[in-house]
RODO-2510 file (C-alpha; in nm, 4 decimals, decimal comma):
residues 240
     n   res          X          Y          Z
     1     x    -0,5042     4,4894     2,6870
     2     x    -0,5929     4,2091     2,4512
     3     x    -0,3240     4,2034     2,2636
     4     x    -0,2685     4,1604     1,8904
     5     x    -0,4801     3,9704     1,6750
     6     x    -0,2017     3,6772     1,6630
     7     x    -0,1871     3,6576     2,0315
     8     x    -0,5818     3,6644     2,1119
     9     x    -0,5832     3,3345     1,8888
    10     x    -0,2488     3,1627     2,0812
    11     x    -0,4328     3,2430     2,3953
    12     x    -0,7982     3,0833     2,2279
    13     x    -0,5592     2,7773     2,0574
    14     x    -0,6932     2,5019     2,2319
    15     x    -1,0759     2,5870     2,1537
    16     x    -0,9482     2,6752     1,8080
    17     x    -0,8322     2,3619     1,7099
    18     x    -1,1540     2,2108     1,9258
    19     x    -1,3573     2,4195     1,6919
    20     x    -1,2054     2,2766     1,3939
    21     x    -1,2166     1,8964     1,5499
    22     x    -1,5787     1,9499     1,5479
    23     x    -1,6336     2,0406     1,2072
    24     x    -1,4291     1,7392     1,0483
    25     x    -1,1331     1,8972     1,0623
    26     x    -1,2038     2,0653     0,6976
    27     x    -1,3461     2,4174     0,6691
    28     x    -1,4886     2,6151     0,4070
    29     x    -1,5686     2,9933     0,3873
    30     x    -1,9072     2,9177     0,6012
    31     x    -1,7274     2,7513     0,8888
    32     x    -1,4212     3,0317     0,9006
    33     x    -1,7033     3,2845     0,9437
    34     x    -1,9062     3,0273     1,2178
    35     x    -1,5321     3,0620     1,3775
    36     x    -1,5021     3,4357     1,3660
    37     x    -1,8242     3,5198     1,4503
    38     x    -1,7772     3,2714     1,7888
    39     x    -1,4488     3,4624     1,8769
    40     x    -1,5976     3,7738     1,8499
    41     x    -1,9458     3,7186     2,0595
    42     x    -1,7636     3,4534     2,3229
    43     x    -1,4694     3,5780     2,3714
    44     x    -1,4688     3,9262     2,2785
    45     x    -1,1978     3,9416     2,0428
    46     x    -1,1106     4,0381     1,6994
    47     x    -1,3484     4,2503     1,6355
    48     x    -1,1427     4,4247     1,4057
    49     x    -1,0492     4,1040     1,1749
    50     x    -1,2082     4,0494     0,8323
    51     x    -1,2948     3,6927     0,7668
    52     x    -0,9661     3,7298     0,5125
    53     x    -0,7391     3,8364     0,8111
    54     x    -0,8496     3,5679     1,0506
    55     x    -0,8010     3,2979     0,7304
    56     x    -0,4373     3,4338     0,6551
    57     x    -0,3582     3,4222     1,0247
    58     x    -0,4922     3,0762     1,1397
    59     x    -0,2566     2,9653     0,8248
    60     x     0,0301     3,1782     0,9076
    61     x     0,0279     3,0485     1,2777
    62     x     0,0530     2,6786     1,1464
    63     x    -0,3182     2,6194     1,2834
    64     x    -0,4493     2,5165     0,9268
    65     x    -0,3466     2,4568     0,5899
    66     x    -0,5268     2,6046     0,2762
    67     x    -0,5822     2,3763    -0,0300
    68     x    -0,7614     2,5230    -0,3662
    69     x    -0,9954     2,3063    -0,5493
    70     x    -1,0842     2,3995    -0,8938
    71     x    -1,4201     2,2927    -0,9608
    72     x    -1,6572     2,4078    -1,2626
    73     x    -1,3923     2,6809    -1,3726
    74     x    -1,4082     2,8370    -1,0071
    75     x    -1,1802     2,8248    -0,7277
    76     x    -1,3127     2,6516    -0,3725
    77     x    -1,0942     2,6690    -0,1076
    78     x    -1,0869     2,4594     0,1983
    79     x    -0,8802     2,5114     0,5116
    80     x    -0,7028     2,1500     0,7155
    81     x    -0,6231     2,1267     1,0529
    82     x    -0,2706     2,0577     1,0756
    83     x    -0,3023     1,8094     1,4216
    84     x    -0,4588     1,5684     1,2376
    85     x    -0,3705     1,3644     0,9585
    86     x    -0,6790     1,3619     0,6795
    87     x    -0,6864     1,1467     0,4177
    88     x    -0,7544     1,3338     0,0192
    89     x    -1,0736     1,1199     0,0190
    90     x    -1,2238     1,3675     0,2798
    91     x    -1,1345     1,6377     0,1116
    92     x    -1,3051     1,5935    -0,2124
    93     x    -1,6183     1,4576    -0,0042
    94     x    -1,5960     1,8133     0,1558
    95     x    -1,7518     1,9498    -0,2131
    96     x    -2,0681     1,7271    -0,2038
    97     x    -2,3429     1,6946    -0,0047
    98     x    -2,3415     1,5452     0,3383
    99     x    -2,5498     1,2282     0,2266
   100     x    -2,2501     1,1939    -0,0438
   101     x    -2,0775     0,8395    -0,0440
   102     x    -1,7441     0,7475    -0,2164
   103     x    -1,8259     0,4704    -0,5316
   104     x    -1,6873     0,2484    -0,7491
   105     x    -1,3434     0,2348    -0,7461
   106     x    -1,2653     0,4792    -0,4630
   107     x    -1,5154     0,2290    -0,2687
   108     x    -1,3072    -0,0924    -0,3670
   109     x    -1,0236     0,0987    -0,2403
   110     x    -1,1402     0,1478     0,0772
   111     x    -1,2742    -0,1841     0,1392
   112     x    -0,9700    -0,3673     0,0180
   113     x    -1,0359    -0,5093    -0,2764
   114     x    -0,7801    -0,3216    -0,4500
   115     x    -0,3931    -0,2583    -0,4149
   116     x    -0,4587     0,0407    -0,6044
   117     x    -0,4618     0,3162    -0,4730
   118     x    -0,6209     0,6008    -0,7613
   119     x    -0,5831     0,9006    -0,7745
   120     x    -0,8946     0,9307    -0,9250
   121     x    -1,1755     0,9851    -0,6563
   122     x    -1,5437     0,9289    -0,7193
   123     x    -1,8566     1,0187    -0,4859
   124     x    -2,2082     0,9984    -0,5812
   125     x    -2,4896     1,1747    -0,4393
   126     x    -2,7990     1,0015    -0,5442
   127     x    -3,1208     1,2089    -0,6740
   128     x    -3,4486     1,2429    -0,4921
   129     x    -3,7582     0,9729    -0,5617
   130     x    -3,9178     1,0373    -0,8957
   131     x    -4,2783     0,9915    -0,9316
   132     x    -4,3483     0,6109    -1,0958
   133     x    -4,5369     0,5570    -1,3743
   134     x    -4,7436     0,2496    -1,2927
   135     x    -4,8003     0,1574    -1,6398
   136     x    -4,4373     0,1550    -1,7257
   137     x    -4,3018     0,0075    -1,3813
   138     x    -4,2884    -0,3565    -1,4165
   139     x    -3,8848    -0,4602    -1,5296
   140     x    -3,8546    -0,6148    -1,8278
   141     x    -3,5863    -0,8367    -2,0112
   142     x    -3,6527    -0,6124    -2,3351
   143     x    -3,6249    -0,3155    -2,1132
   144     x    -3,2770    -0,4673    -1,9468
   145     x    -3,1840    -0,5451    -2,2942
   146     x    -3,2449    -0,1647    -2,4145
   147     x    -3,0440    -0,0193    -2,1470
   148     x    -2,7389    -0,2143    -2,2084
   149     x    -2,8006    -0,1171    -2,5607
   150     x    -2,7978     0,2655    -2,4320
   151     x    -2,3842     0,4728    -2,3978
   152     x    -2,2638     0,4755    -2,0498
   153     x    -2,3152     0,8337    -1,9307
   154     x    -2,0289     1,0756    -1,8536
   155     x    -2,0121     1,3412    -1,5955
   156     x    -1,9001     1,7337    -1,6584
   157     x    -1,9191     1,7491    -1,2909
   158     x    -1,5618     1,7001    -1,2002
   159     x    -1,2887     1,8705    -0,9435
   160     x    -0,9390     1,8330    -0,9481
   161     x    -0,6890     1,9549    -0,6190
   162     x    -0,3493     1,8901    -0,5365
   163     x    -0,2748     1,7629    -0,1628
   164     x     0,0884     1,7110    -0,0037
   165     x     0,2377     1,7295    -0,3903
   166     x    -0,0100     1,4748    -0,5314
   167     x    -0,2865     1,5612    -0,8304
   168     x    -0,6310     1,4257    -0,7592
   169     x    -0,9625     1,3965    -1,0240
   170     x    -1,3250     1,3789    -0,8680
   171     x    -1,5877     1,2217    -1,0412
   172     x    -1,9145     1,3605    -0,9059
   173     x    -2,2071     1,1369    -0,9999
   174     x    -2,5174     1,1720    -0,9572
   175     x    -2,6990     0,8519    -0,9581
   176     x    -3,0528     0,7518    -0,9504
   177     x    -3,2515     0,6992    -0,6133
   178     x    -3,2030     0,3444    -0,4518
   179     x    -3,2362     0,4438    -0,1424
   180     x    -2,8757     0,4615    -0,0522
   181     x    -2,8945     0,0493    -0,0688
   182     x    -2,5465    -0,0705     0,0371
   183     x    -2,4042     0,2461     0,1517
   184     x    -2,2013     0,1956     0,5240
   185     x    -2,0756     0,4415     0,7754
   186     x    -1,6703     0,3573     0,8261
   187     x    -1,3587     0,4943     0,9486
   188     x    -1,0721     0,3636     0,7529
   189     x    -0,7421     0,3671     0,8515
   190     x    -0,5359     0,7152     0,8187
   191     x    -0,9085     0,8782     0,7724
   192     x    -0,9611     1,1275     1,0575
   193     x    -1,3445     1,0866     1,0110
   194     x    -1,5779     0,8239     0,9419
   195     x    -1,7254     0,8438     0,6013
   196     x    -2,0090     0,7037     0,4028
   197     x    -1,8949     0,4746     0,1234
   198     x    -2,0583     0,2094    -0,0918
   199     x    -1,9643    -0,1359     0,0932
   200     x    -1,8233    -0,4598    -0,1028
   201     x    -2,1087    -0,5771    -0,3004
   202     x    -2,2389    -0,2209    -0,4098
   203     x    -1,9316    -0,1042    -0,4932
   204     x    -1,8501    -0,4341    -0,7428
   205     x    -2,2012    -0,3457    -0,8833
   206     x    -2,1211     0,0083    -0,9653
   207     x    -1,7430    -0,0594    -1,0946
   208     x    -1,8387    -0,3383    -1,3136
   209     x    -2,2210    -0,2799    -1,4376
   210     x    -2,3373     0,0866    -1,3032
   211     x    -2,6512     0,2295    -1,2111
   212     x    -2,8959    -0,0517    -1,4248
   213     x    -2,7461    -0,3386    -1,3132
   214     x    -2,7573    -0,1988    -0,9712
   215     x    -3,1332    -0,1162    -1,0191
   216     x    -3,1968    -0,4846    -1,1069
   217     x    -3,0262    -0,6365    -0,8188
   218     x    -3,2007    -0,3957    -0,5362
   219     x    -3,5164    -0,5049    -0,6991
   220     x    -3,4751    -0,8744    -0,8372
   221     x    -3,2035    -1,0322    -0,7180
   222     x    -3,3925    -1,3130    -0,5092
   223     x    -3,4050    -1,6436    -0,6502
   224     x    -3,8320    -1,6628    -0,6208
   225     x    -3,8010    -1,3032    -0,8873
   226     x    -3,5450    -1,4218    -1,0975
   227     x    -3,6495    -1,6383    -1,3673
   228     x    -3,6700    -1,3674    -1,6620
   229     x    -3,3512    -1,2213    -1,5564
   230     x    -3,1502    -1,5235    -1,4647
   231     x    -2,8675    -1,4680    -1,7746
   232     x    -2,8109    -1,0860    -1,5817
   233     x    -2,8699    -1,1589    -1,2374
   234     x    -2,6401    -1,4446    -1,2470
   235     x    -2,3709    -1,2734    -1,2917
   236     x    -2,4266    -1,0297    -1,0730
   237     x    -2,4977    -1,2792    -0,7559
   238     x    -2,1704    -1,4383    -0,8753
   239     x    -1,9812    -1,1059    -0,7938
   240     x    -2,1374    -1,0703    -0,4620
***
């Protein structure tokens, strides 16, 4: 006898919660069915539990705890182990793409240039190379000029979730290609993965100037390209 469907996953525990180690400790509806599936060809068991029933169990046994993300008027849901502590920043990184990095503010936060500690979380997931137009390629001080000159753009693309009785707001951005210039790999402290996130001087670019000035600086800011620029690209080599 196998037992109930409770008891086949306290007997499978230990590769439960390995299962869930090794997907960052956050699952979505595609990982819950990688589970079940597993279960049911490895070990031979539940093969009478919906995806549903193995969800409401693994929550009801304490093994993970559901949090509901509304995100362009539609419900996500994603599933946390309970054995390890996760930080809210990996959670809303769980709704981008992998190559996703937390920005601007969230990224001062993490590297400690900020007390503050916002509730407001924003990740930007840059778009793929656009063809160049050679003839309008070479930067400009009247093309600088212009794009100061232009409204800062606003997103639509935002989620908000409540974690452990706290609201949170994510800013999704989607920024032009650099490249991922000044993007790290870290683990912060009480983090239970490492994540990608802009590093010091990237993430003073984006805060204070955005997307142009950051443009400028990949391309410009050495002192043999600067003479056109100098009034910009001072200040921004003062912030770095």
């Amino acid at each position: 006898m196998k037992g109930t469907a409770t008891q086949q996953l306290l007997d499978n525990k230990m590769d439960i919660l390995k299962f869930i180690s090794n997907h960052g400790n956050i699952l979505n509806r595609s990982s819950l069915m990688e589970l079940l599936h597993t279960l049911q060809k490895q070990k031979n068991i539940l093969n009478e539990t919906t995806l549903y029933g193995l969800t409401t169990l693994l929550v009801r046994l304490n093994f993970l705890e559901s949090v509901n993300i509304l995100y362009q008027k539609r419900l996500l849901y994603r599933y946390l182990s309970t054995t390890t502590k996760l930080n809210a920043y990996e959670i809303a990184l769980s709704i981008a793409p992998k190559k996703a990095h937390l920005s601007h503010l969230s990224a001062l936060y993490i590297n400690g240039i900020t007390n503050l500690d916002p509730s407001t979380i924003y990740i930007n997931y840059e778009q793929s190379p656009k063809p160049i137009n050679k003839s309008n390629a070479k930067l400009t001080q009247k093309k600088v000029d212009q794009a100061f000159l232009k409204p800062v753009r606003k997103t639509n693309n935002i989620a908000t979730f409540i974690y452990h009785n706290r609201s949170y707001t994510v800013i999704l951005l989607n920024g032009k290609h650099t490249n991922y210039i000044g993007v790290q790999v870290i683990k912060p402290l009480n983090f239970s993965n490492e994540v990608r996130v802009s590093n010091i001087e990237r993430s003073l670019i984006e805060q204070q100037f955005g997307q142009v000035i950051l443009a400028v600086f990949q391309k410009y800011c050495f002192p043999s390209k600067m003479p056109n620029l100098k009034p910009y690209l001072l200040i921004v080599c003062y912030l770095i």
